[in-house]
Wavefront OBJ file of the C-alpha trace (Angstrom):
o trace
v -12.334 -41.453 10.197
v -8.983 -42.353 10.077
v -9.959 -46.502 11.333
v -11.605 -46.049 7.453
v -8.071 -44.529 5.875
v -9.070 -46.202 2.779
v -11.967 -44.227 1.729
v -11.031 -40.855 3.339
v -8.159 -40.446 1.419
v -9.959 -41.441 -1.550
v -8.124 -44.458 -3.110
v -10.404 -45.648 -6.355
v -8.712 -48.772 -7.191
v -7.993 -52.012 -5.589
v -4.341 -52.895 -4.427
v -1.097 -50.778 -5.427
v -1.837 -47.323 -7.731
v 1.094 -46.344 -9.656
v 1.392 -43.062 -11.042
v 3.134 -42.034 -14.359
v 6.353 -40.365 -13.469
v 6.338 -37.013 -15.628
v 8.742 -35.189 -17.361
v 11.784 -33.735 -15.546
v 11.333 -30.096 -17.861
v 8.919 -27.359 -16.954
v 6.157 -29.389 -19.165
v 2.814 -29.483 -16.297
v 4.389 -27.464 -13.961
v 1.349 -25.044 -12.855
v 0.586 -22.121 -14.982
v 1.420 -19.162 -13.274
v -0.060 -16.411 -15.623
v -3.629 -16.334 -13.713
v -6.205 -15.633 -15.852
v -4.512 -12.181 -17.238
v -3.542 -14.685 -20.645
v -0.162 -12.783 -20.299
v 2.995 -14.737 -19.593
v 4.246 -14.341 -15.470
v 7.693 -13.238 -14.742
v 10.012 -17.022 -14.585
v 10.227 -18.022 -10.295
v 13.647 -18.663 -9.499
v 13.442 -22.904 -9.455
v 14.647 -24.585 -6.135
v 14.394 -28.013 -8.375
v 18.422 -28.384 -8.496
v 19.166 -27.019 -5.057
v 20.491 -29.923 -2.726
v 17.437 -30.887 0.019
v 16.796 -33.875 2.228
v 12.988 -33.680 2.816
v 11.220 -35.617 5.691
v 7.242 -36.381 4.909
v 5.403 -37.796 7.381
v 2.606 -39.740 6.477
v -0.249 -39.145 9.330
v -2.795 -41.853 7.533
v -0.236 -44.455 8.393
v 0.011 -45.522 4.919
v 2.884 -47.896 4.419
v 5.907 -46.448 2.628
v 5.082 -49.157 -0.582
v 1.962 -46.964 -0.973
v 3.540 -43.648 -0.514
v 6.283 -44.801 -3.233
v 3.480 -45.545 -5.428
v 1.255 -42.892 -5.302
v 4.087 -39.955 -5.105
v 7.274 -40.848 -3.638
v 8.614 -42.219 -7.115
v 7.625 -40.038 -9.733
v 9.288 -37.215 -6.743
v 12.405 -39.102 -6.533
v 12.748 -39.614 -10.743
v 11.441 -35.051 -11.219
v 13.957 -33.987 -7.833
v 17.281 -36.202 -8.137
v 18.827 -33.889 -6.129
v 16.551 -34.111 -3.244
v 16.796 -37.278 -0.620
v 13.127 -38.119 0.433
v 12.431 -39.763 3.701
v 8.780 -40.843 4.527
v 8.020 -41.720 8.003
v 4.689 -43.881 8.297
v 2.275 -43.317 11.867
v 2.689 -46.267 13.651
v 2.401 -46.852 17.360
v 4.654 -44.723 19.517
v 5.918 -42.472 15.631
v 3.298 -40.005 15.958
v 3.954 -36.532 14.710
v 3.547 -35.484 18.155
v 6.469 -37.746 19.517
v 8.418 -36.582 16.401
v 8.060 -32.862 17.026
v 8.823 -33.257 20.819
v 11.741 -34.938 20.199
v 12.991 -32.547 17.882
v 12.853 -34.908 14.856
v 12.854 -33.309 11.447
v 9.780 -33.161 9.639
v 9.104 -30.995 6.205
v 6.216 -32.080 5.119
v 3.121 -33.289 6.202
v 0.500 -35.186 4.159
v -2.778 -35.630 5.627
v -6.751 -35.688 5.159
v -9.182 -32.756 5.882
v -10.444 -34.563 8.596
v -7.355 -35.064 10.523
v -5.488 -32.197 9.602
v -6.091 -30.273 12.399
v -4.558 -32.199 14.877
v -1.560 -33.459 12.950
v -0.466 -30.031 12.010
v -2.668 -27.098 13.420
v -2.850 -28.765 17.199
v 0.875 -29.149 17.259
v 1.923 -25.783 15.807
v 3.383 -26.663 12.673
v 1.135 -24.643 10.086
v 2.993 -22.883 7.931
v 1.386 -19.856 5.819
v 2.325 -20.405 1.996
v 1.208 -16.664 1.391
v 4.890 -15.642 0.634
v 5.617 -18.670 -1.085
v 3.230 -18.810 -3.443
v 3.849 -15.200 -4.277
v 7.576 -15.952 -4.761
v 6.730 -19.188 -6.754
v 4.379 -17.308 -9.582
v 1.640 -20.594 -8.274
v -1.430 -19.604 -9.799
v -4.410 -21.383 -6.987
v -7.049 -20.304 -9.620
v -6.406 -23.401 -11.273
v -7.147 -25.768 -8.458
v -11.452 -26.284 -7.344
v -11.950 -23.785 -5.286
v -13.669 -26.329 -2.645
v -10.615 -28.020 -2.135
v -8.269 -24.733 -1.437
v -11.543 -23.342 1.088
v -11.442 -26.761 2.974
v -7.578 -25.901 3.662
v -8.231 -22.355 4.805
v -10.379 -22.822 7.589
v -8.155 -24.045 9.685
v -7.226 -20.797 9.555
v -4.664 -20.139 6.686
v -3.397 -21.677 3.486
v -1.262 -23.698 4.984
v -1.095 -26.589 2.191
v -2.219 -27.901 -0.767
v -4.647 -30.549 -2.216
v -3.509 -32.931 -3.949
v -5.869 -35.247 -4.114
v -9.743 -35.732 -2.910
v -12.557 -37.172 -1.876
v -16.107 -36.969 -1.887
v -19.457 -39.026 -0.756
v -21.245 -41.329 -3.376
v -24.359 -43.965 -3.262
v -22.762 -46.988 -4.217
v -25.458 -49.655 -4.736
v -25.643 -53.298 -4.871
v -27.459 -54.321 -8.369
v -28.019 -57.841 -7.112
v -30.749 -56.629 -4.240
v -32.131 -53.847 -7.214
v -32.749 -57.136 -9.802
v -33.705 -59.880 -7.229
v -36.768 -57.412 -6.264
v -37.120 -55.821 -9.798
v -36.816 -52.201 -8.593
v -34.843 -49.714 -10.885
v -31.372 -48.710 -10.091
v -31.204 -45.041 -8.351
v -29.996 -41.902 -10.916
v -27.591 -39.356 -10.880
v -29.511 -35.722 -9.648
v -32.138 -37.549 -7.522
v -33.317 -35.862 -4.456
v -33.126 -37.555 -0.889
v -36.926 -37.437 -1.378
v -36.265 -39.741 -3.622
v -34.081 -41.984 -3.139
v -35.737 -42.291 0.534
v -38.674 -43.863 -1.291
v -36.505 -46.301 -3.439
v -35.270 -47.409 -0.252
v -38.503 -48.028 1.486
v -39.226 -50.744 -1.407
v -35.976 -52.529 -0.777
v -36.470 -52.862 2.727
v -37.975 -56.069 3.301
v -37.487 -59.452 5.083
v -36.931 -62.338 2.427
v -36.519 -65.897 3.699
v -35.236 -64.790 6.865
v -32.823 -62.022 5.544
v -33.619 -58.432 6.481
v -32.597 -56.253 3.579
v -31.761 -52.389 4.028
v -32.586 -49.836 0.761
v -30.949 -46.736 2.073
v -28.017 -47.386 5.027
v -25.990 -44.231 5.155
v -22.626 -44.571 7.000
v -23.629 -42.266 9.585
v -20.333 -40.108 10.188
v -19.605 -39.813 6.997
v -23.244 -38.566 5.867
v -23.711 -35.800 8.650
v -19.920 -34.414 8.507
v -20.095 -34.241 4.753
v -23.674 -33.020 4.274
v -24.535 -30.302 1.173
v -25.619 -28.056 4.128
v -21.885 -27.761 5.424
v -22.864 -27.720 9.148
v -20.036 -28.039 11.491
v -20.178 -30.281 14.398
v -18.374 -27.532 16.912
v -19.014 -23.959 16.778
v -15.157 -22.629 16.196
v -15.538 -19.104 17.985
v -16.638 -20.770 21.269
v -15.737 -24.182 20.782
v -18.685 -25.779 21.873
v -21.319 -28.358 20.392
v -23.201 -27.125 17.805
v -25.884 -29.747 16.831
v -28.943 -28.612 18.360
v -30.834 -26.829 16.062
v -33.358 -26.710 13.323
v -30.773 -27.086 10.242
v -28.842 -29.443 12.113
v -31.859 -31.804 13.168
v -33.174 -31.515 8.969
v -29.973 -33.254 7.793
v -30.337 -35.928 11.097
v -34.393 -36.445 9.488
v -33.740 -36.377 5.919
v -30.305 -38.676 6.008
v -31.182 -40.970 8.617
v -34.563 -40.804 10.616
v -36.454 -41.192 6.980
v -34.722 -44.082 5.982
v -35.531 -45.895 9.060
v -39.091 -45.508 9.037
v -39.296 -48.312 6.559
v -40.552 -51.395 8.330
v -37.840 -53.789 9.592
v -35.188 -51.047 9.704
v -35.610 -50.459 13.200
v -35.031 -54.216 14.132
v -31.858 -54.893 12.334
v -30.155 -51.466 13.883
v -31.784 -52.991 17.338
v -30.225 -56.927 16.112
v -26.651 -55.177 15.388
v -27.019 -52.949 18.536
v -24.837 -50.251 15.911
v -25.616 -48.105 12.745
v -25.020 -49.165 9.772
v -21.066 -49.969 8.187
v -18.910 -50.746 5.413
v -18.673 -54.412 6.138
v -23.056 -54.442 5.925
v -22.550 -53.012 2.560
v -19.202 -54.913 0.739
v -19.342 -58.380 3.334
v -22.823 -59.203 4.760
v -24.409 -57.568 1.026
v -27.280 -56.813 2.778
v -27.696 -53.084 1.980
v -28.906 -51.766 -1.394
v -27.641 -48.198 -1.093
v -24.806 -46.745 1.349
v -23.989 -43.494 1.465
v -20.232 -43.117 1.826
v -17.073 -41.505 0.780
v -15.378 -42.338 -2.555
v -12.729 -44.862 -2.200
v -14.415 -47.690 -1.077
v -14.259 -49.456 -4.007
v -10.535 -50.483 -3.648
v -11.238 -52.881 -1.095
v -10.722 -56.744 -1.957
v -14.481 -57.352 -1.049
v -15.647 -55.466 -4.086
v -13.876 -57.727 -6.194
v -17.152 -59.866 -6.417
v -19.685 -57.878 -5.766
v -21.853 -56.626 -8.627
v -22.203 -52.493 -8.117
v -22.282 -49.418 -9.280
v -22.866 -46.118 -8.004
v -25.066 -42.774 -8.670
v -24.176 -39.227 -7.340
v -25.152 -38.226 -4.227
v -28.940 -37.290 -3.646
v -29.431 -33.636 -3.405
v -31.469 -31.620 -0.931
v -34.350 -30.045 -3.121
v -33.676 -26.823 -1.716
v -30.369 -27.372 -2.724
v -30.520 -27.930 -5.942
v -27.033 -29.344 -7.452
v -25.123 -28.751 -4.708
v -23.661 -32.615 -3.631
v -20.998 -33.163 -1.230
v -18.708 -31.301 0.692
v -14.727 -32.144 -0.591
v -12.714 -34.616 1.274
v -9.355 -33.984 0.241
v -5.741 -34.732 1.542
v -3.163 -32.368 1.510
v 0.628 -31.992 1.899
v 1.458 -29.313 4.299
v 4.702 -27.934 4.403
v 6.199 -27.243 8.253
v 7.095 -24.359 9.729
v 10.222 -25.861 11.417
v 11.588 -27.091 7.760
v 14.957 -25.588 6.906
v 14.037 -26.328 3.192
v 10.586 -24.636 2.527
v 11.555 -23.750 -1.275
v 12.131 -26.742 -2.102
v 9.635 -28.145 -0.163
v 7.033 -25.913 -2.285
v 8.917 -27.319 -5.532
v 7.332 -30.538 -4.463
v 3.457 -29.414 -3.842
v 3.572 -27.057 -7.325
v 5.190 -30.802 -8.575
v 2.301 -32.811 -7.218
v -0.081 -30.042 -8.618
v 0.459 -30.116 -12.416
v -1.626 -30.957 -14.866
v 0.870 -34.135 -15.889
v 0.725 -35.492 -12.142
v -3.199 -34.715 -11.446
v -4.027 -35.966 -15.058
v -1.855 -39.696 -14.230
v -3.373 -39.414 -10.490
v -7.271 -38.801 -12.484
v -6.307 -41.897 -14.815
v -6.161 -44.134 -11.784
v -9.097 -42.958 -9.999
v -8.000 -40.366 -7.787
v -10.250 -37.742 -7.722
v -8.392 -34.692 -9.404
v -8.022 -31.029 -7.001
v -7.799 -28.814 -10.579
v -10.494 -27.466 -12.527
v -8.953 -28.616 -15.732
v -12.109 -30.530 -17.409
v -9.993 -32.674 -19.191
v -8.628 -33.946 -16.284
v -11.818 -34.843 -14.872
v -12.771 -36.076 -17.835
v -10.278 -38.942 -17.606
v -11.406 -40.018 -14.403
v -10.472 -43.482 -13.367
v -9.761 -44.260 -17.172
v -6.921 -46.705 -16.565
v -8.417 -47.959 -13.263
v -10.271 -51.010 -12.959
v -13.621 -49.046 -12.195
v -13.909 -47.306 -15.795
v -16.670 -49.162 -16.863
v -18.383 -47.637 -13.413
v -20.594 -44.633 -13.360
v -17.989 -43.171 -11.499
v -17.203 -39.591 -13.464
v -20.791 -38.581 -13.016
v -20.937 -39.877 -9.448
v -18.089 -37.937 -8.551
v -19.050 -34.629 -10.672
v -22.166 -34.548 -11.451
v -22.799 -31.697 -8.548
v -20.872 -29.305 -7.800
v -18.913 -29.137 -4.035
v -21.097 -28.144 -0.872
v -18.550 -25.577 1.220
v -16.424 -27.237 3.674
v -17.026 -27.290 7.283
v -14.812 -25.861 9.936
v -13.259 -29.084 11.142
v -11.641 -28.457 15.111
v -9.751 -30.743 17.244
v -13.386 -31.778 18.802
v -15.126 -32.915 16.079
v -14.464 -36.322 17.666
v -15.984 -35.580 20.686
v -19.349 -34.734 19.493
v -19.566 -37.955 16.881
v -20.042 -40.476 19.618
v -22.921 -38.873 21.370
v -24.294 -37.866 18.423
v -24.941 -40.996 16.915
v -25.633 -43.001 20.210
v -28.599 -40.802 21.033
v -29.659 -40.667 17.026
v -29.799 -44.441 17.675
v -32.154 -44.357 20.197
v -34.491 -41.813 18.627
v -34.507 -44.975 15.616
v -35.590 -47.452 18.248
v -38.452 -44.802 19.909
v -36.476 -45.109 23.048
v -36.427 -41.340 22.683
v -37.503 -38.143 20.292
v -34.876 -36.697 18.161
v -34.937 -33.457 20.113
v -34.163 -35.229 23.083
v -31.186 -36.924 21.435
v -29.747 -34.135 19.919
v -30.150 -31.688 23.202
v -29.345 -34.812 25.271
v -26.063 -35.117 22.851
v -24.791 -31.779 22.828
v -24.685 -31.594 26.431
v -22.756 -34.835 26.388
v -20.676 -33.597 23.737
v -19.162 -30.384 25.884
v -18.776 -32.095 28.766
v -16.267 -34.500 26.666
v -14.905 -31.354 24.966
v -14.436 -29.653 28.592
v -12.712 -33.054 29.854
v -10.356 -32.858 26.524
v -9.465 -29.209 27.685
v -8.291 -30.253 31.115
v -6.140 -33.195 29.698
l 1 2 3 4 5 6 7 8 9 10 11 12 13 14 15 16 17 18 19 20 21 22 23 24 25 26 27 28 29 30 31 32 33 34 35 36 37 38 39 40 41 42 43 44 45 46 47 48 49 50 51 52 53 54 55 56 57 58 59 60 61 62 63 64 65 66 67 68 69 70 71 72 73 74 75 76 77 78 79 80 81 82 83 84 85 86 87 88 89 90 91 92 93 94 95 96 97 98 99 100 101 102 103 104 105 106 107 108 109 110 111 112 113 114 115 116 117 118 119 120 121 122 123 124 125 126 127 128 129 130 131 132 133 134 135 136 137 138 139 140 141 142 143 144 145 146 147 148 149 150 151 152 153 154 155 156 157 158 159 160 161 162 163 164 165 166 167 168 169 170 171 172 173 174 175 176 177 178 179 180 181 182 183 184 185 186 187 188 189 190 191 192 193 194 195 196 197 198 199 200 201 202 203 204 205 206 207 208 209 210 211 212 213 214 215 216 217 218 219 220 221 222 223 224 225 226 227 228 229 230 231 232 233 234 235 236 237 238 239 240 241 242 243 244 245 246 247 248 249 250 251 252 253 254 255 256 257 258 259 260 261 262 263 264 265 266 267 268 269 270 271 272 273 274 275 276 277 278 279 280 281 282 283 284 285 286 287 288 289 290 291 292 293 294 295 296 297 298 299 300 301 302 303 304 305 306 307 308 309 310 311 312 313 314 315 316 317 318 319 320 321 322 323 324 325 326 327 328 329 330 331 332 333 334 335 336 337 338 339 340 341 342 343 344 345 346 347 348 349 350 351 352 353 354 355 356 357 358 359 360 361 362 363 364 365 366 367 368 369 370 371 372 373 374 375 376 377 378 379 380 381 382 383 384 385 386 387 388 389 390 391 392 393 394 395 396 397 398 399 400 401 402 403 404 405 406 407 408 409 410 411 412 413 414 415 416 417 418 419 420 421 422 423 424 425 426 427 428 429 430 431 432 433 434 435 436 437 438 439 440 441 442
């Protein structure tokens, strides 16, 4: 996921986001009273100790958007701390860094990616202690968003901000063929059918109604189903719950007439450039975010929440959120926990709301200014983004990668009728551990 940084780290807007630099006082630090109502005993603040704090950046954003999203509201609330953010690039890999003996404190990366950029190379950290010593109340934040940090196996960071999937749609395709735009709380029963009547061929132009990006969909499904088994570390895709999400959020969409062909034409599933550049898709299924790119700028869309499974009733998307991990190696952890209780307040998650970041607290005002200063608030995006509540996270492992590819070459070729889908799902789980048995050996 990281080729689509963009969207999995959940930008809203298009270009630079600046956040409001809050108040250097205690004002939305976070509460540390739980839910008792009775004031907590005052954590001894770190805020004026001397600290120079290295973050790496394992998205590769460019330090312009670091400084813009954090880095200078953290500069103008820690004066006394000297921030250094080190962007992935080439050879600078946290990996390189580490064996080098380079000094890294913090570590701020997605769900997806986390477990290689801080689990795989032994840098977790438990914040147990420290959030005992720093009164840090985690009731406050969705409780989604704290479980998709645990299982990789402790609490080793915090959200700070999210992501989630959403059916953006293209109104153009919905008016030229009169059909009525999808809903918020539709099941995929449903929007299935709208998207068999927008999948036609006019004048030469084959038109999609339902193109999921297919990673995206499966990985981030309301039935949380991990792509490895943890315990034994193997492929865990063939089976009956695995192969309903594969029929409902991909196989039913293609049985509209002409689907077929075009995957067959494009010898590929379905992507963002189908969606934003060749505007050929009516409704893709993909993770908030997308938005901010420059080819939205004249495209006429909206979006809806995600479809839910009827048996699921409510239950949308699984969380996609990015965290900042603190190392174990850094000689200033206090500090360095200063700056994730920092990025958690209500004053930085309400600015980081306003511009269409989706928001890791519970806080319903917050929420409720969603994307209000962004240039998407005249978007359905609150409801898309809240109208359901969060699916559980998966258990993400270092060989979720591995299993992708086959997966969704074989899933092609059960859309073509080259073969069933329980041949392509047995046929790409065996194909999946032999790449996760060749990963071992490396």
């Amino acid at each position: 996921m990281r080729k689509q940084s963009i969207a999995a780290i959940g930008l809203a807007v298009a270009g630079s986001i600046c956040v409001t630099a809050c108040s250097s006082g205690t004002g939305g630090q976070p509460s540390v009273g739980g839910d008792s109502g009775q004031p907590a005993e005052q954590a001894k603040s770190y805020a004026n100790e001397p600290a120079e704090l290295v973050i790496y950046g394992a998205p590769g954003d460019p330090p312009e958007v670091w400084e813009e999203r954090f880095g200078e509201q953290l500069k103008k609330k820690f004066p006394q701390y000297k921030f250094t953010y080190i962007q992935r690039s080439g050879t600078n890999t946290i990996e390189n860094m580490i064996a080098s003996g380079a000094q890294v404190d913090l570590i701020y990366d997605s769900v997806g990616n986390a477990v290689n950029s801080v689990v795989a190379t032994g840098s977790q950290l438990d914040l147990s202690e420290l959030i005992k010593k720093h009164n840090v109340d985690m009731n406050r934040f969705e409780p989604a968003t704290v479980e998709a940090v645990k299982q990789f196996g402790g609490l080793y960071g915090f959200p700070v901000h999210s992501g989630g999937l959403v059916l953006y749609y293209n109104k153009a395709i919905f008016d030229k063929f009169g059909v009525g735009y999808p809903k918020d709380g539709m099941t995929w029963e449903e929007a299935i059918e709208l998207g068999h009547k927008l999948t036609r061929n006019d004048n030469g132009t084959q038109y999609i109604g339902l193109g999921p990006s297919f990673a995206h969909a499966i990985s981030m499904s309301s039935y949380s189903l991990p792509f490895v088994d943890k315990a034994t570390e193997k492929a865990a895709i063939n089976n009956d719950k695995f192969k309903k999400i594969v029929e409902t959020l991909i196989m039913a969409p293609a049985k509209a007439v002409g689907y077929k062909e075009r995957i067959a034409v494009l010898k590929r599933m379905f992507n963002n450039d189908d969606f934003m550049k060749e505007r050929n898709i009516a409704m893709f299924v993909m993770n908030f975010g997308l938005q901010g790119q420059k080819d939205f700028e004249s495209l006429d869309w909206d979006m809806a929440a995600l479809p839910v499974f009827k048996e699921l009733p409510g239950v949308g998307t699984q969380p996609y959120p990015n965290f900042l991990f603190i190392s174990n190696a850094s000689k200033y952890k206090d500090q360095a926990m200063e700056v994730l209780k920092y990025v958690t307040s209500d004053d930085v998650q309400m600015a980081l709301s306003k511009k269409g970041y989706i928001p890791v607290l519970k806080n319903e005002s917050i929420r409720n200014a969603f994307a209000q200063d962004s240039n998407v608030r005249n978007k359905n995006v609150v409801k898309a983004v809240f109208a359901n509540k969060f699916a559980p996270p998966i258990a993400r492992t270092r060989y979720d990668g591995k299993v992708t590819g086959p997966l969704q070459t074989n899933v092609m070729k059960a859309i073509l009728g080259e073969i069933d889908l329980n041949t392509a799902l047995r046929v790409a789980e065996e194909e999946a551990n032999k790449a996760i048995e060749a990963e071992k050996k490396k």
